[in-house]
N, C-alpha and C positions, 0 to 999 in steps of 0.2 A: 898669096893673096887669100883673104876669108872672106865670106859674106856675112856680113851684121842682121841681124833682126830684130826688132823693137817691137816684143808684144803690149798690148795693153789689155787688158781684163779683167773683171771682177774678183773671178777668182784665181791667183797666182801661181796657187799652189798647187793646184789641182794640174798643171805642166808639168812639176817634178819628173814623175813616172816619165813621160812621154819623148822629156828633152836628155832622161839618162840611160834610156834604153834606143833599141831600133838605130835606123841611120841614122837618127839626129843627136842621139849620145856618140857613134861611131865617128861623124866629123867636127863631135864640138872635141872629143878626146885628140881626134888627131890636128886641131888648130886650123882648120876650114871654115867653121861656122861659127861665129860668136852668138850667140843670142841671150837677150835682157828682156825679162818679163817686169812690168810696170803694173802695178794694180790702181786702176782707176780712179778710184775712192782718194787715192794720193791729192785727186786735182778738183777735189768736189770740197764746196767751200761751204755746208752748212754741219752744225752741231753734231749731226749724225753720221755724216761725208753721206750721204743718202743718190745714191746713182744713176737710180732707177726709180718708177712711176704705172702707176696702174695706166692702160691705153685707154686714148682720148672715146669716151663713146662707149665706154665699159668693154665685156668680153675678158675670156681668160688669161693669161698670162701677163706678163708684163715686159715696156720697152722703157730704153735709157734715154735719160733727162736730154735736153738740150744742151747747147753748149754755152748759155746764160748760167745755169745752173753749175757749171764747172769750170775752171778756170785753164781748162785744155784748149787748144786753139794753136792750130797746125804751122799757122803761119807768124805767131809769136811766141808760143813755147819749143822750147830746145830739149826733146824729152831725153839726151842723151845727160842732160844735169839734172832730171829728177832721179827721186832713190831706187833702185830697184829691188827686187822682195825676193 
């Protein structure tokens, strides 16, 4: 039996390292852990796949859109048929 994980995040690739080394390379080599990185951007649905937004009320950084803004939606997307990266 393996354990699945379905990440989603902006940046996809920035996992490589993480999921080929350490024990999370260790049990995806030996067939224990599946896991599929999903980048975001896949399910944002304007010209720019644009993900993210400055916070309401200004201040530094920035947080992610709603989910108006995306067409992610936990209880009618099946993200085991979106593409993974």
């Amino acid at each position: 039996m393996s354990l699945q994980i379905d990440v989603i995040t902006l940046f996809p690739r920035m996992l490589d390292g993480f999921l080929a080394e350490s024990i999370l390379g260790k049990g995806i080599a030996a067939g224990r852990l599946g896991v599929k990185v999903h980048d975001l951007r896949s399910w944002c649905t304007d010209k720019h796949r644009t993900a993210d937004d400055r916070p309401f009320g200004g201040g530094a950084g920035m947080v992610l859109k709603d989910r108006k803004s995306t067409r992610l939606n936990s209880s009618h997307t099946d993200i085991s048929r979106m593409p993974s990266s």
